[in-house]
mmCIF file of the C-alpha atoms, coordinates in Angstrom:
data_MODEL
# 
_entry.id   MODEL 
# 
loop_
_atom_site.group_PDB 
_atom_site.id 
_atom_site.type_symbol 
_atom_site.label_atom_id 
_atom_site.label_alt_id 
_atom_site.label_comp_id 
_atom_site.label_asym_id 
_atom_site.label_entity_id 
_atom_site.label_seq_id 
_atom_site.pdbx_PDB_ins_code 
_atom_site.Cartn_x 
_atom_site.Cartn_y 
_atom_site.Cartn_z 
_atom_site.occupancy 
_atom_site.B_iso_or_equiv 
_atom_site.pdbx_formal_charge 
_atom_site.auth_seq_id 
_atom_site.auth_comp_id 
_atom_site.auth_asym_id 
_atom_site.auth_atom_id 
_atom_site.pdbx_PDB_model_num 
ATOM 1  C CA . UNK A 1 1  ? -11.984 101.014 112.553 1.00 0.00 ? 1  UNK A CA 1 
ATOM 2  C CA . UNK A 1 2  ? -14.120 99.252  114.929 1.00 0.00 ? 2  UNK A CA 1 
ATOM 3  C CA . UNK A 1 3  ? -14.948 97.049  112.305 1.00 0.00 ? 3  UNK A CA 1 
ATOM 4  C CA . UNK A 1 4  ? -11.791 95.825  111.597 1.00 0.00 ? 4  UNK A CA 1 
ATOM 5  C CA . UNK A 1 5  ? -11.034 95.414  115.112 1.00 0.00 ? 5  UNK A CA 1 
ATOM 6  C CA . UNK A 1 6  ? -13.535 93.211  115.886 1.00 0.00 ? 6  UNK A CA 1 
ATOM 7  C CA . UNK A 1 7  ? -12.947 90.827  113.212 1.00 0.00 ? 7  UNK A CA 1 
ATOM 8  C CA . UNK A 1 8  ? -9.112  90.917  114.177 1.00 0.00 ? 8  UNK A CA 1 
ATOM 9  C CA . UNK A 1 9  ? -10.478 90.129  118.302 1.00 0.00 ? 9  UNK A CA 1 
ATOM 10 C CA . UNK A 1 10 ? -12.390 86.994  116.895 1.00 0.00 ? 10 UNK A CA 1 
ATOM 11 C CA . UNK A 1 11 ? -10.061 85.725  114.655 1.00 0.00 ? 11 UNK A CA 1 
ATOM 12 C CA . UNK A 1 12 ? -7.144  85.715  117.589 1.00 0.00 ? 12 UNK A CA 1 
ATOM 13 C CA . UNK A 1 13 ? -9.925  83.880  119.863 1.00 0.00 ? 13 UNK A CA 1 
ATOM 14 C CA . UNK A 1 14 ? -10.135 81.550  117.389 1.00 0.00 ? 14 UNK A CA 1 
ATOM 15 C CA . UNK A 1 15 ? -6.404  80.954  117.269 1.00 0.00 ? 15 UNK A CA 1 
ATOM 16 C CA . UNK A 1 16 ? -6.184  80.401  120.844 1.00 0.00 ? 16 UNK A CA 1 
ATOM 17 C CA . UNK A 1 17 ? -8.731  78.072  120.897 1.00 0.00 ? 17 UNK A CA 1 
ATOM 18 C CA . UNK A 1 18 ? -7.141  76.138  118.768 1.00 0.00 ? 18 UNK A CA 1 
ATOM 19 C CA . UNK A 1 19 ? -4.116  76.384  120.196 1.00 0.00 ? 19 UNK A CA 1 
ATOM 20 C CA . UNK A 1 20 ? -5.092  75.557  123.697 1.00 0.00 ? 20 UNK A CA 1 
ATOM 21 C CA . UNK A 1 21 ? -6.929  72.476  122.048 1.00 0.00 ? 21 UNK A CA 1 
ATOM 22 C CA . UNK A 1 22 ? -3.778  71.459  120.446 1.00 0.00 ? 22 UNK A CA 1 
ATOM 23 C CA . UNK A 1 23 ? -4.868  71.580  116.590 1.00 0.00 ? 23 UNK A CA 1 
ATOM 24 C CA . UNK A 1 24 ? -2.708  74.477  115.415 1.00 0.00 ? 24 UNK A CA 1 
ATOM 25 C CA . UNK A 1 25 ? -1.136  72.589  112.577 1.00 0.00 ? 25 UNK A CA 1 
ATOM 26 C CA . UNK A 1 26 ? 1.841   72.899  111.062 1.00 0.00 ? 26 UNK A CA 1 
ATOM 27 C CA . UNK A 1 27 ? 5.085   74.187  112.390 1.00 0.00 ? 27 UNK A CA 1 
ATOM 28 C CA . UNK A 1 28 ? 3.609   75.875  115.038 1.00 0.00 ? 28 UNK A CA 1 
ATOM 29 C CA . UNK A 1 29 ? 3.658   74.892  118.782 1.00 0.00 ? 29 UNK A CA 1 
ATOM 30 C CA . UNK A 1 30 ? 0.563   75.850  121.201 1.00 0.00 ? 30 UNK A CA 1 
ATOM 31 C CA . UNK A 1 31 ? 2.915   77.827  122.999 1.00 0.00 ? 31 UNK A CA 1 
ATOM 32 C CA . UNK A 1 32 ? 4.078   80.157  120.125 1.00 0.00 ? 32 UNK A CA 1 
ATOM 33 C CA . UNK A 1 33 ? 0.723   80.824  118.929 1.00 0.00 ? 33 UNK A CA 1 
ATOM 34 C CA . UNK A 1 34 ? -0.605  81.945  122.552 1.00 0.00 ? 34 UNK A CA 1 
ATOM 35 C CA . UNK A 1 35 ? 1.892   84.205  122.568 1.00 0.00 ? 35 UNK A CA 1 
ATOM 36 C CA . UNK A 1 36 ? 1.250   85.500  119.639 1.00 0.00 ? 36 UNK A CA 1 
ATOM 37 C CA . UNK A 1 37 ? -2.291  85.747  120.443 1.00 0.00 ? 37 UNK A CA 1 
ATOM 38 C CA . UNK A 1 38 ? -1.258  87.552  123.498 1.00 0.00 ? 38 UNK A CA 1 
ATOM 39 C CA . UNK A 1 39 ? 1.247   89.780  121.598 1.00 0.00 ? 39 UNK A CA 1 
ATOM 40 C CA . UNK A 1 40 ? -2.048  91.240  119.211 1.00 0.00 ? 40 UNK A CA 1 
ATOM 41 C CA . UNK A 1 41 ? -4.348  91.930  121.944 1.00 0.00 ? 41 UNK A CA 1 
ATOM 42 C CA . UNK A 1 42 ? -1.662  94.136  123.755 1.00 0.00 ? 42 UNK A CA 1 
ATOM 43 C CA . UNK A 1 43 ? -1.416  95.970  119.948 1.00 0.00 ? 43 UNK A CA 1 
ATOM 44 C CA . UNK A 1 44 ? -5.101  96.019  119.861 1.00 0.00 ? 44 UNK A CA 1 
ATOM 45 C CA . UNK A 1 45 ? -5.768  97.755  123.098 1.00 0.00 ? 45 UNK A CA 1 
ATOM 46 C CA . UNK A 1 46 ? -2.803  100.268 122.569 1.00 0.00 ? 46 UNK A CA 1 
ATOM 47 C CA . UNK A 1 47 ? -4.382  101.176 119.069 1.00 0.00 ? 47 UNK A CA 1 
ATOM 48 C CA . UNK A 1 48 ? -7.636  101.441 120.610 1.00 0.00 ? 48 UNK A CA 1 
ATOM 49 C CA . UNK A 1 49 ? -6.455  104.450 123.260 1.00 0.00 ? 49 UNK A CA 1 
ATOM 50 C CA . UNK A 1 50 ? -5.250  106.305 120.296 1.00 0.00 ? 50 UNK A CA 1 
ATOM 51 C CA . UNK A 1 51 ? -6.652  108.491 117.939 1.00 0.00 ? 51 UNK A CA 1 
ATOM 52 C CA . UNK A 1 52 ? -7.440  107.051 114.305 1.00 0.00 ? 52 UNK A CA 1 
ATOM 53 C CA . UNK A 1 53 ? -5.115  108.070 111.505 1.00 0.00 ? 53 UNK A CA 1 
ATOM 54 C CA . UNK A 1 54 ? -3.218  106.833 108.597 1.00 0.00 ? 54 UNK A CA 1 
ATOM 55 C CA . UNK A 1 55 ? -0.631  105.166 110.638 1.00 0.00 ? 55 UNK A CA 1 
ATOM 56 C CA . UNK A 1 56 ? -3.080  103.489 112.982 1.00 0.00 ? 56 UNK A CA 1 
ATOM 57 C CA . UNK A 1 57 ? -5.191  102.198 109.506 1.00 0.00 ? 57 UNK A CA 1 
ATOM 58 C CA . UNK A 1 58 ? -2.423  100.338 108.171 1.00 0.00 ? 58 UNK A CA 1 
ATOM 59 C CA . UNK A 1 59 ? -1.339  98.511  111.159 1.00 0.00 ? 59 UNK A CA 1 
ATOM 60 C CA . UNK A 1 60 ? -4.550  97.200  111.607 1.00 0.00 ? 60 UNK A CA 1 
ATOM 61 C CA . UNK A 1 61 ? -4.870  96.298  108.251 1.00 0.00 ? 61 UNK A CA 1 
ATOM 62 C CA . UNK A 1 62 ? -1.557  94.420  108.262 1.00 0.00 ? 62 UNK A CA 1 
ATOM 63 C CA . UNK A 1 63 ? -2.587  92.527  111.106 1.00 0.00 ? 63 UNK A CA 1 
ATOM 64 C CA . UNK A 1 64 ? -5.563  91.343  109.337 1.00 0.00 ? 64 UNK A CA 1 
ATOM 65 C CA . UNK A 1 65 ? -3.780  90.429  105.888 1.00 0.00 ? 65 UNK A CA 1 
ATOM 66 C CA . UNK A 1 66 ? -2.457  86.881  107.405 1.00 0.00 ? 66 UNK A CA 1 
ATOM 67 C CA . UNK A 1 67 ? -6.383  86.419  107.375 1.00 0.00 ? 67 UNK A CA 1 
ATOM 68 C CA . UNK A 1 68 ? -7.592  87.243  103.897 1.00 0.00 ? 68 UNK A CA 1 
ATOM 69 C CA . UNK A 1 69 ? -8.979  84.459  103.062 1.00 0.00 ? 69 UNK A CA 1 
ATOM 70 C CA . UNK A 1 70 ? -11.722 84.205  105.684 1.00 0.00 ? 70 UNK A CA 1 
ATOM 71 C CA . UNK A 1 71 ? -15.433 84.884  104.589 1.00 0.00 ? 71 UNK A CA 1 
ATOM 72 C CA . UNK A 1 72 ? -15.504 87.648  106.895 1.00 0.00 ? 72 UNK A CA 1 
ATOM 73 C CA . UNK A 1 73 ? -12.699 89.708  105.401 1.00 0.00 ? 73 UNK A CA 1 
ATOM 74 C CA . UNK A 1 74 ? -12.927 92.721  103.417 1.00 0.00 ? 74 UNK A CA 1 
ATOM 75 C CA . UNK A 1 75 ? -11.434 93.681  100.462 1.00 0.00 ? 75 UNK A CA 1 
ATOM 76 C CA . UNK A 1 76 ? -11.196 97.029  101.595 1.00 0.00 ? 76 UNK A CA 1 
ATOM 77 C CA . UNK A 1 77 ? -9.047  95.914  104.155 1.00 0.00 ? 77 UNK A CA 1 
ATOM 78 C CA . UNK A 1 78 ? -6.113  94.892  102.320 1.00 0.00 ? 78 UNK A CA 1 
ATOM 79 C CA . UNK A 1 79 ? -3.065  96.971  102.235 1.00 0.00 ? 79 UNK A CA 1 
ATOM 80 C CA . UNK A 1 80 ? -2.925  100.067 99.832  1.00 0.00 ? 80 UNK A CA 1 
# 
């Protein structure tokens, strides 16, 4: 799980970053996608004080399917 976790952490810094630089693209205002950067680290720590199961697994690997196609995913991420 760590794994997974730590791509998710540097894939959200890398949203914010681009947010707070103002290249988001697309529909999306700065604004919304801090927040939603915001909104996944308060998922990430809550997962993280819990004990790993089935439930936990696929709500990590949900968060990471808007992500798929970067080099650092893995297949054996996506959904079951």
């Amino acid at each position: 799980m760590a794994c997974i976790v730590s791509f998710l952490r540097a894939r959200i810094h890398e949203d914010e970053t681009r947010a707070v630089r103002g290249t988001t693209g697309g529909p999306w205002s700065p604004q919304r996608v801090l927040a939603e950067c915001r909104a996944k680290r308060l998922l990430l720590t809550a997962l993280e004080g819990g004990q790993a199961d089935e439930r936990m697994s696929r709500m990590l690997r949900a968060m990471a399917l808007p992500y798929s196609a970067h080099p650092e995913f893995e297949r054996e991420w996506l959904p079951g």
